[in-house]
Every structure is written in C-alpha cells, then in structure tokens.
Z-matrix of the N, CA and C atoms (Angstrom, degrees):
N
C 1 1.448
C 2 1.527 1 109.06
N 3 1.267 2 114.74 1 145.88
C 4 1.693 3 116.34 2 -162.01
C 5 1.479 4 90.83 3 -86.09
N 6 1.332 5 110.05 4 144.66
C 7 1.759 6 131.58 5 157.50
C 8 1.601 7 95.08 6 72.69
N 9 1.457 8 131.68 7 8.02
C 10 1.618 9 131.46 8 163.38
C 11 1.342 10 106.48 9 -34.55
N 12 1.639 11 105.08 10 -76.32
C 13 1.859 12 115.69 11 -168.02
C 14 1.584 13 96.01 12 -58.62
N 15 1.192 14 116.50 13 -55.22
C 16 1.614 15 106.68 14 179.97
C 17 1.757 16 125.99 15 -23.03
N 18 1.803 17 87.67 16 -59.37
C 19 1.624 18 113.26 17 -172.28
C 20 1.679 19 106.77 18 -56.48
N 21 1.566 20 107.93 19 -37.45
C 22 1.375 21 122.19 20 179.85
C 23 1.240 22 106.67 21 -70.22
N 24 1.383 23 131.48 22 -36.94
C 25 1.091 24 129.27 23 -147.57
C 26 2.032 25 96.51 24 -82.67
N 27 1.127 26 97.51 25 -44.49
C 28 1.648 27 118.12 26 168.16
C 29 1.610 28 103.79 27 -36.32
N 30 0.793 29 105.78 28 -77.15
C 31 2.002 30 119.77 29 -177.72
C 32 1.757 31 98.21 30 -46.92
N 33 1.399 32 114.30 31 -61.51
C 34 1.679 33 94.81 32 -175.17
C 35 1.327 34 122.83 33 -48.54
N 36 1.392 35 95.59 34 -45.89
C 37 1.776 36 99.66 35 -172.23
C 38 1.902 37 103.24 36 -70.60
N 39 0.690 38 129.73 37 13.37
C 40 1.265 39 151.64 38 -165.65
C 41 1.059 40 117.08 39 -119.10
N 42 1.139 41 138.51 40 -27.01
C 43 1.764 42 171.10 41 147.77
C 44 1.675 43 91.30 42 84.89
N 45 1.329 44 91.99 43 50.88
C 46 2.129 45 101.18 44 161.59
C 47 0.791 46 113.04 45 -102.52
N 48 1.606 47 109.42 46 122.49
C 49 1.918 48 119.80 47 177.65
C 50 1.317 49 94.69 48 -60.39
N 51 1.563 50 122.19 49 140.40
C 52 1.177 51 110.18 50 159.83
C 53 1.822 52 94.65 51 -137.36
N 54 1.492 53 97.82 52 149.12
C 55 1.677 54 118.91 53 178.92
C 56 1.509 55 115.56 54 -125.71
N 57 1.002 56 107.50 55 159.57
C 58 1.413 57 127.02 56 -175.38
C 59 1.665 58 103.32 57 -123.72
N 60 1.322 59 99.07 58 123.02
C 61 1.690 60 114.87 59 -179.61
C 62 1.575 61 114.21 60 -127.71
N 63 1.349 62 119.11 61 110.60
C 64 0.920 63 100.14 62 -173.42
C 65 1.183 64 115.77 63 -158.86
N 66 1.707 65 115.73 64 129.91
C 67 1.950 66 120.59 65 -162.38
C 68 1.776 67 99.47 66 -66.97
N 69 1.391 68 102.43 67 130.86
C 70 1.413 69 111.64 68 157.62
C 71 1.625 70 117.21 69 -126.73
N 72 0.878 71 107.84 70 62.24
C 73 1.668 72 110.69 71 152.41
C 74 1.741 73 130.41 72 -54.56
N 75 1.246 74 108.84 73 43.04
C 76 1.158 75 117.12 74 173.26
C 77 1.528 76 113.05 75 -121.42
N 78 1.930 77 96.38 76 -19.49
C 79 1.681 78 97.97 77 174.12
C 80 1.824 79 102.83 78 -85.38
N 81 1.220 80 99.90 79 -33.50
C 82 1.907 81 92.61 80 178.98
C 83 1.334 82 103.75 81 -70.67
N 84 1.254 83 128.59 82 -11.85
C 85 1.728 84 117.28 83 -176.58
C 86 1.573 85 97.89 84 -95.56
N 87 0.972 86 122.28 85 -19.80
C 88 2.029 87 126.75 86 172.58
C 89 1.957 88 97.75 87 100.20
N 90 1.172 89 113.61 88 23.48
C 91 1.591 90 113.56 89 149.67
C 92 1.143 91 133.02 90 -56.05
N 93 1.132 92 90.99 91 -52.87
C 94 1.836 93 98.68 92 -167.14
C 95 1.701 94 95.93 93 -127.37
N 96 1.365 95 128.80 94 146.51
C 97 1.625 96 138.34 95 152.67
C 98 1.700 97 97.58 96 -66.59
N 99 1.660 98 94.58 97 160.63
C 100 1.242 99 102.27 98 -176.06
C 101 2.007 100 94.42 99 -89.94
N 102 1.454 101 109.52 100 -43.81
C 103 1.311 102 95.67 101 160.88
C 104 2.132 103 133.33 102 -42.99
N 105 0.830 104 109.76 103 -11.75
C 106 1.944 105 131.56 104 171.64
C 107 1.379 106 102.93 105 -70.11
N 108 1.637 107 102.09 106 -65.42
C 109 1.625 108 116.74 107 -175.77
C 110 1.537 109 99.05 108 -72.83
N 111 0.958 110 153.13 109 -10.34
C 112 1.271 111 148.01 110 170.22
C 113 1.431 112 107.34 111 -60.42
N 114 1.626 113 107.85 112 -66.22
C 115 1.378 114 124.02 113 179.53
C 116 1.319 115 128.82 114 -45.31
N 117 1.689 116 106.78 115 -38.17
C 118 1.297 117 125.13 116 176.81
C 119 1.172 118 119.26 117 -48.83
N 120 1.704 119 97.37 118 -53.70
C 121 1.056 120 115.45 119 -176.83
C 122 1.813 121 124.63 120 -58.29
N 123 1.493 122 96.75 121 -38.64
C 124 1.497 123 108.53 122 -171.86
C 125 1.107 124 118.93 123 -97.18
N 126 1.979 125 119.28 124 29.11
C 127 1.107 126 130.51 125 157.79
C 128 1.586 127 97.40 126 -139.66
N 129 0.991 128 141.37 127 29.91
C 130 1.038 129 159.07 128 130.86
C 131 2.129 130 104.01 129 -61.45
N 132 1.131 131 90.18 130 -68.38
C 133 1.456 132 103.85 131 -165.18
C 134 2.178 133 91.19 132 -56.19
N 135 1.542 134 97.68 133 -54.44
C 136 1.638 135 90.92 134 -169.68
C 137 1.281 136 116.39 135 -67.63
N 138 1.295 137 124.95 136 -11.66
C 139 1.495 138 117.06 137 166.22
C 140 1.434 139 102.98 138 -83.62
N 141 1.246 140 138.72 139 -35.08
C 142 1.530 141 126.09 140 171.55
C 143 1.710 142 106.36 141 -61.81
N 144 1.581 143 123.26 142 -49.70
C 145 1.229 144 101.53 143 164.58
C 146 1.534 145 136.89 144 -73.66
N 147 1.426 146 122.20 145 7.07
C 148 1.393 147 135.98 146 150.03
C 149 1.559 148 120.66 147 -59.10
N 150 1.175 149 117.24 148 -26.72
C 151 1.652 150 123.26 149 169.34
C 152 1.294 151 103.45 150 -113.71
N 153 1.510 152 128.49 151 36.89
C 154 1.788 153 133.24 152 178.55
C 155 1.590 154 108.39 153 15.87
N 156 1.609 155 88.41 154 82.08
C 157 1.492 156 106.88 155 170.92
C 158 1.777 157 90.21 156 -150.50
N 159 1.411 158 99.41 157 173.38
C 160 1.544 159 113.87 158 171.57
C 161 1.323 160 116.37 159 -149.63
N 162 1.288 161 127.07 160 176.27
C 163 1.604 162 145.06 161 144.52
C 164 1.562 163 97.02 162 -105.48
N 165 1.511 164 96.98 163 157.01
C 166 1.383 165 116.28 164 158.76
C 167 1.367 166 120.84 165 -58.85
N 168 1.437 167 86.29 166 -71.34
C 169 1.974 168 106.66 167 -162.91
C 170 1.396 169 108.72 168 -135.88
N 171 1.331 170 139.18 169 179.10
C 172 1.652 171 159.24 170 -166.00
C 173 1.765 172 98.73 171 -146.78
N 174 1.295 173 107.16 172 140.48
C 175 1.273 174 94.02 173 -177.68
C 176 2.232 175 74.15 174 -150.99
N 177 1.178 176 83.76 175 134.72
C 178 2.021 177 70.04 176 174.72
C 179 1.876 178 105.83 177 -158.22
N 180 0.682 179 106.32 178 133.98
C 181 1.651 180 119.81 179 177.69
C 182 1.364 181 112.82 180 -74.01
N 183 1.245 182 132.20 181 115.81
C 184 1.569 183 128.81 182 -167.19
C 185 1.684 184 109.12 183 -111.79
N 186 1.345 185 108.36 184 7.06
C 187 1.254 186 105.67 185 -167.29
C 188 1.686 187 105.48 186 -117.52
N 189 1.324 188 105.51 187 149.53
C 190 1.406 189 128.95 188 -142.77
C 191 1.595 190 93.06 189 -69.05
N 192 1.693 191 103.27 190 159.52
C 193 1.513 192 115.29 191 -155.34
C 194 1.596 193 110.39 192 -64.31
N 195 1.634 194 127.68 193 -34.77
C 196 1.424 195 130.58 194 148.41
C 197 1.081 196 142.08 195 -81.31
N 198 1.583 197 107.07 196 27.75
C 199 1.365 198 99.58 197 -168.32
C 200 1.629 199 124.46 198 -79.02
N 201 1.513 200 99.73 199 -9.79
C 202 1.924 201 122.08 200 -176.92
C 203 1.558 202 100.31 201 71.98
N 204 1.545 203 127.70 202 51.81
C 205 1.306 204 101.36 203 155.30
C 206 1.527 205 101.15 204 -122.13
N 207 1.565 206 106.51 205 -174.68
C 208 1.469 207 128.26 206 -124.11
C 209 2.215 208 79.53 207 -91.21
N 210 1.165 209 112.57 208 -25.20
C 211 1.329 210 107.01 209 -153.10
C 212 2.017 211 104.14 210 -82.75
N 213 1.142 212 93.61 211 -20.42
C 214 1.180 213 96.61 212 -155.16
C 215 2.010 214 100.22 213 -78.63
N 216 1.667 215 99.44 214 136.06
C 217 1.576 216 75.09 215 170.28
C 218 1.221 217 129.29 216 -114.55
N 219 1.577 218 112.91 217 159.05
C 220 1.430 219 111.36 218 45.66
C 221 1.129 220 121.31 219 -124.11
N 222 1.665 221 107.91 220 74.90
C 223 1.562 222 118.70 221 175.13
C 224 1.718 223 87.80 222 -114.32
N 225 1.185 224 111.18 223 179.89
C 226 1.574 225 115.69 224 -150.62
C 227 1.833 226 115.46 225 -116.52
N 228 1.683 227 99.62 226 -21.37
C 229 1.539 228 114.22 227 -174.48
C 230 1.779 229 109.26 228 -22.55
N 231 1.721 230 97.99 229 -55.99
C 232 1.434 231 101.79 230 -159.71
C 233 1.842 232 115.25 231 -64.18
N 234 1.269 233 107.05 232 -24.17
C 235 1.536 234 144.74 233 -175.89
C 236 2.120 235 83.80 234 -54.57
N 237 1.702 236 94.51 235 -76.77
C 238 1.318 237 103.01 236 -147.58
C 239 1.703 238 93.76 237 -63.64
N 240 1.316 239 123.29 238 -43.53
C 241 1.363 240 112.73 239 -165.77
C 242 1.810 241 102.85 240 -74.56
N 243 0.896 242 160.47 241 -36.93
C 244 1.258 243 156.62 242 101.47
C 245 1.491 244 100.95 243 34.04
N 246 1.271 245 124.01 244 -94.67
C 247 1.142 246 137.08 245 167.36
C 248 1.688 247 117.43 246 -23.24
N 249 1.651 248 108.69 247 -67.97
C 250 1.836 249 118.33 248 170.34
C 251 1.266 250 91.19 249 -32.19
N 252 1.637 251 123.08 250 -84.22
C 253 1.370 252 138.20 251 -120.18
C 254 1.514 253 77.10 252 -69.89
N 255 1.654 254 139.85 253 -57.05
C 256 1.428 255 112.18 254 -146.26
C 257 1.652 256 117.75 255 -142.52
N 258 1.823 257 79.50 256 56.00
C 259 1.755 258 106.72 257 -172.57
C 260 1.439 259 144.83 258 31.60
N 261 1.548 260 104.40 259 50.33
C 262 1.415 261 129.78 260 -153.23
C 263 1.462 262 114.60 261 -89.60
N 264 0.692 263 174.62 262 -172.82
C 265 1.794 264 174.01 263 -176.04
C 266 1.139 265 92.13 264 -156.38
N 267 1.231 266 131.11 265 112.24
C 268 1.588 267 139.44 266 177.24
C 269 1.836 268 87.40 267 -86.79
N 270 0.440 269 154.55 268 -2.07
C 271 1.622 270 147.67 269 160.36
C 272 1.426 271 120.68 270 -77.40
N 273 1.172 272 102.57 271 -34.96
C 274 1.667 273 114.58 272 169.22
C 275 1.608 274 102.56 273 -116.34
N 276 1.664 275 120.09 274 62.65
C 277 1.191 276 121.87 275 175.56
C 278 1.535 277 97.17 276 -149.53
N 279 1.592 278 114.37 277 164.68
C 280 1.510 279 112.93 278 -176.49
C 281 1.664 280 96.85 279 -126.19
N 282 1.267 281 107.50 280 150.92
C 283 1.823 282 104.39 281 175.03
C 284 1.372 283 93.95 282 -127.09
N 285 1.290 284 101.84 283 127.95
C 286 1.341 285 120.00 284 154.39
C 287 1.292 286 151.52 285 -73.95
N 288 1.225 287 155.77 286 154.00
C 289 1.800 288 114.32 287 175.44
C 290 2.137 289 83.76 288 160.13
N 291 1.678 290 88.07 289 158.28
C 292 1.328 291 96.30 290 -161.90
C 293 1.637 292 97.20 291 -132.08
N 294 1.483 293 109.02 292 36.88
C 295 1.062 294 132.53 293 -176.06
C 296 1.385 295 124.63 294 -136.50
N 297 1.578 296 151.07 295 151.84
C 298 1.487 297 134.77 296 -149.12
C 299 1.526 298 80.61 297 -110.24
N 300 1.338 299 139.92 298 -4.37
C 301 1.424 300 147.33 299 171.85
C 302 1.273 301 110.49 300 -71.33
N 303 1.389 302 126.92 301 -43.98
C 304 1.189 303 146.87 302 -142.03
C 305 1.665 304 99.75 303 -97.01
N 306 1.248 305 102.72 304 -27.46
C 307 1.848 306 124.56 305 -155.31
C 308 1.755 307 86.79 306 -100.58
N 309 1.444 308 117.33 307 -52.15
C 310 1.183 309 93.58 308 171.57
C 311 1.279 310 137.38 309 -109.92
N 312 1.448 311 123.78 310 34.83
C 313 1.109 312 129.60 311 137.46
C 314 1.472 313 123.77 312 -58.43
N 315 1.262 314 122.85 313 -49.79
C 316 1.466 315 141.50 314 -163.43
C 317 1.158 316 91.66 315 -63.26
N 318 1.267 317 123.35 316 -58.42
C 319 1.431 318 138.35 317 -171.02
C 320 1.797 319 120.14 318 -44.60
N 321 1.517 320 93.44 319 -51.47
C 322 1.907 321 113.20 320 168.70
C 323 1.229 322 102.56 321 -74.48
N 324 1.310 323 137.39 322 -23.67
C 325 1.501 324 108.37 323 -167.37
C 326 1.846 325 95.52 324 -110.41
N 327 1.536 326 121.00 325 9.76
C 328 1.448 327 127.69 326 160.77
C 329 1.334 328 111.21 327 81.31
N 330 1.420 329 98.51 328 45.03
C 331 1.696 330 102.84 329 170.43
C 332 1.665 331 114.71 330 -115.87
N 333 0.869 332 115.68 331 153.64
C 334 1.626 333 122.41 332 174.94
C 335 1.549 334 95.33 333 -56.08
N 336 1.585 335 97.62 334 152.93
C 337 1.897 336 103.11 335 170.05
C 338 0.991 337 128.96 336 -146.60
N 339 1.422 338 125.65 337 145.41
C 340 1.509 339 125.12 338 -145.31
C 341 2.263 340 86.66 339 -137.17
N 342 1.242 341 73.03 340 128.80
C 343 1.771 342 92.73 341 -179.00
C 344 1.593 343 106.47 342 -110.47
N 345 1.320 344 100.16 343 129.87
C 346 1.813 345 107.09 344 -168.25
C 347 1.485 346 93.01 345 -117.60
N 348 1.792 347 128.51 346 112.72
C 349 1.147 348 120.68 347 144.48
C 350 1.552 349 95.99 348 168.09
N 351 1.409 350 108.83 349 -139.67
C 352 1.855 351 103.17 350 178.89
C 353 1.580 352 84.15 351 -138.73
N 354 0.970 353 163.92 352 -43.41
C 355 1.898 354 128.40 353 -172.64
C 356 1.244 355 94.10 354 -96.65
N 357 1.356 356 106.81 355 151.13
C 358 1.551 357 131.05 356 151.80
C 359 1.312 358 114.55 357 -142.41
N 360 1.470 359 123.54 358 179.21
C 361 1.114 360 115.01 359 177.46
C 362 1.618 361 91.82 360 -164.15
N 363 1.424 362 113.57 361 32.12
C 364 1.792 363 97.58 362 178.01
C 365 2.197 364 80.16 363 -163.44
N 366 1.465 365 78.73 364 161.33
C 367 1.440 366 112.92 365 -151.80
C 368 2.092 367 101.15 366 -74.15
N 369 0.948 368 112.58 367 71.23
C 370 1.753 369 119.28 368 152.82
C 371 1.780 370 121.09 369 -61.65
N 372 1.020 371 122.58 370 148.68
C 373 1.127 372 123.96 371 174.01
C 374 1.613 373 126.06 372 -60.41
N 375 1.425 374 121.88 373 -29.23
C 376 1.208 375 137.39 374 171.92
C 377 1.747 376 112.28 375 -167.73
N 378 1.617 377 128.48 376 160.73
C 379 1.883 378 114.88 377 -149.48
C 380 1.893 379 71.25 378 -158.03
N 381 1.578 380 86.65 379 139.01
C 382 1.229 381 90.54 380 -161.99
C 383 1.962 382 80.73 381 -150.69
N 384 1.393 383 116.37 382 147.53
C 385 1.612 384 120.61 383 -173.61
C 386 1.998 385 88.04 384 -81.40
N 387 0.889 386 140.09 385 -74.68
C 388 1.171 387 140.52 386 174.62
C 389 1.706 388 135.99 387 -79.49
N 390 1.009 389 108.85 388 157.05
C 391 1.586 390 110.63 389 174.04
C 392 1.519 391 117.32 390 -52.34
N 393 1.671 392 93.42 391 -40.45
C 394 1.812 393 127.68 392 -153.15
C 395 1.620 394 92.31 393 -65.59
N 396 1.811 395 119.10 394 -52.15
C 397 1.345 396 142.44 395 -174.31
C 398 1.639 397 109.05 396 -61.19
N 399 1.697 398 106.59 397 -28.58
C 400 1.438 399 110.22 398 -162.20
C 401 1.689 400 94.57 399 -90.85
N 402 1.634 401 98.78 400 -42.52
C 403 1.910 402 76.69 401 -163.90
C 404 1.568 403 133.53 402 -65.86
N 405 0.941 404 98.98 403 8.58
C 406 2.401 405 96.77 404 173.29
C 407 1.752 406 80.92 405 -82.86
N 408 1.079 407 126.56 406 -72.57
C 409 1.473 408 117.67 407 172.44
C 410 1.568 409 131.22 408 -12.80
N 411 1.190 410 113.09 409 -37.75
C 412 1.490 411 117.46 410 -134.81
C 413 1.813 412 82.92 411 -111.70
N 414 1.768 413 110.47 412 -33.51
C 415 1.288 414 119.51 413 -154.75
C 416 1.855 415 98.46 414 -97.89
N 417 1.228 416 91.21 415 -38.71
C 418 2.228 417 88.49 416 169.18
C 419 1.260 418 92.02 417 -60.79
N 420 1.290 419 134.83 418 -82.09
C 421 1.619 420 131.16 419 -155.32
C 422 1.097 421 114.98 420 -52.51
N 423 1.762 422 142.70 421 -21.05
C 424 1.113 423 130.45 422 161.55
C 425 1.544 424 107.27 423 -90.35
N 426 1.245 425 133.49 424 15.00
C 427 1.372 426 125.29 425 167.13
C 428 1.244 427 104.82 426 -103.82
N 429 1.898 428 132.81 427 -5.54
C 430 1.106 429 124.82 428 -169.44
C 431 1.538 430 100.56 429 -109.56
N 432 1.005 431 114.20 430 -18.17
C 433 1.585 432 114.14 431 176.67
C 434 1.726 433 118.65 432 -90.94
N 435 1.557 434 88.75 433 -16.30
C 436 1.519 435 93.53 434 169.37
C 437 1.442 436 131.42 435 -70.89
C-alpha cells in the first residue's frame, strides 16, 4: 500500500505505539497454517524494517468468520489484550482499519476512528483515502488527548 511505511514512519518518530490487528479466518477455515501467517507476518515486519520503520506488536484472530469468539472483529479481545500486554489506554488510542469491522471494534473498546479508503457508509471519527493522508491527523489527536 503506497505511503504505509511513510505513515509508520510518522508515528515512530512520534513515539506512537502502533499495532496491527487483524481477523484471519482463513487459518480456522484450513487455508492458510498459522505457521504461513507467521511468515507473512515476519516479512511484513522486515520490509517495514528495510525502510527503518517498525510496528510494535501483531495481534490477529485465526478463527473462522462464525465461530462467536470474543477476538474476532468487531469484538474487542485483541484491542484489550494489546493494550494489557503494552500499557495502552484505549481511550487515549485511535483504531484504524479500512473495514466497517475494524471501525467498530475501535468504537467498543472507546477509541477514536480513522477509516482508510473511498466508500463508507457508517460513522468513523474522521475518512481519509490513505494512511499517508491520515497520519498529521491521527498524530495531533493523540497528542491532544494525551
């Protein structure tokens, strides 16, 4: 995605934890191994540290799209343990996501929300075509609530 590492790159120097949450129901349906999504993940991370940027953490739901548990969103589990593990105030936190799942998770666990794409049709805090466009946004509002 264009201006991603950029958008990231904004938040480090910024000293904003930033995480990546994200439902994969393709390993509870037998698509993908969770060892696959591991990998993904951990060249995911080395091409973000190839342009000296980072994420914090991965937090991802592997279980299939009906299965009714708590993690998957837009239920909030992954949000709150995220938060435990690396002392976050989801009240003074923003969720991002380019998904109406994504929008209302953030929403239940009482964070500001930022919608990445061009349709919507449900109520985010501010909708922005890119990440790159969102972060001066994303980085005043967590310096003003801080």
């Amino acid at each position: 995605m264009h201006g991603v590492s950029q958008a990231i790159r904004q938040f480090n120097e910024a000293k904003i934890p930033t995480f990546v949450v994200t439902n994969q129901g393709g390993v509870g349906l037998g698509y993908m191994k969770k060892e696959a999504l591991e990998k993904i993940h951990l060249e995911m991370r080395n091409q973000l540290k190839s342009e000296e940027t980072y994420i914090d953490d991965i937090a991802y739901c592997p279980h299939k799209p009906q299965a009714g548990c708590l993690c998957r969103k837009p239920g909030v589990q992954m949000l709150i343990d995220l938060a435990k593990k690396h002392d976050i105030n989801l009240k003074e936190s923003i969720m991002v996501g380019d998904r109406e799942p994504d929008i209302q998770a953030g929403r239940k666990a009482g964070c500001k929300t930022v919608f990445i794409g061009q349709e919507h049709s449900f109520e985010a805090d501010a909708y922005f075509s890119t990440l790159q466009e969102a972060a001066p946004w994303i980085i005043a509002n967590l310096k003003e609530m801080s």
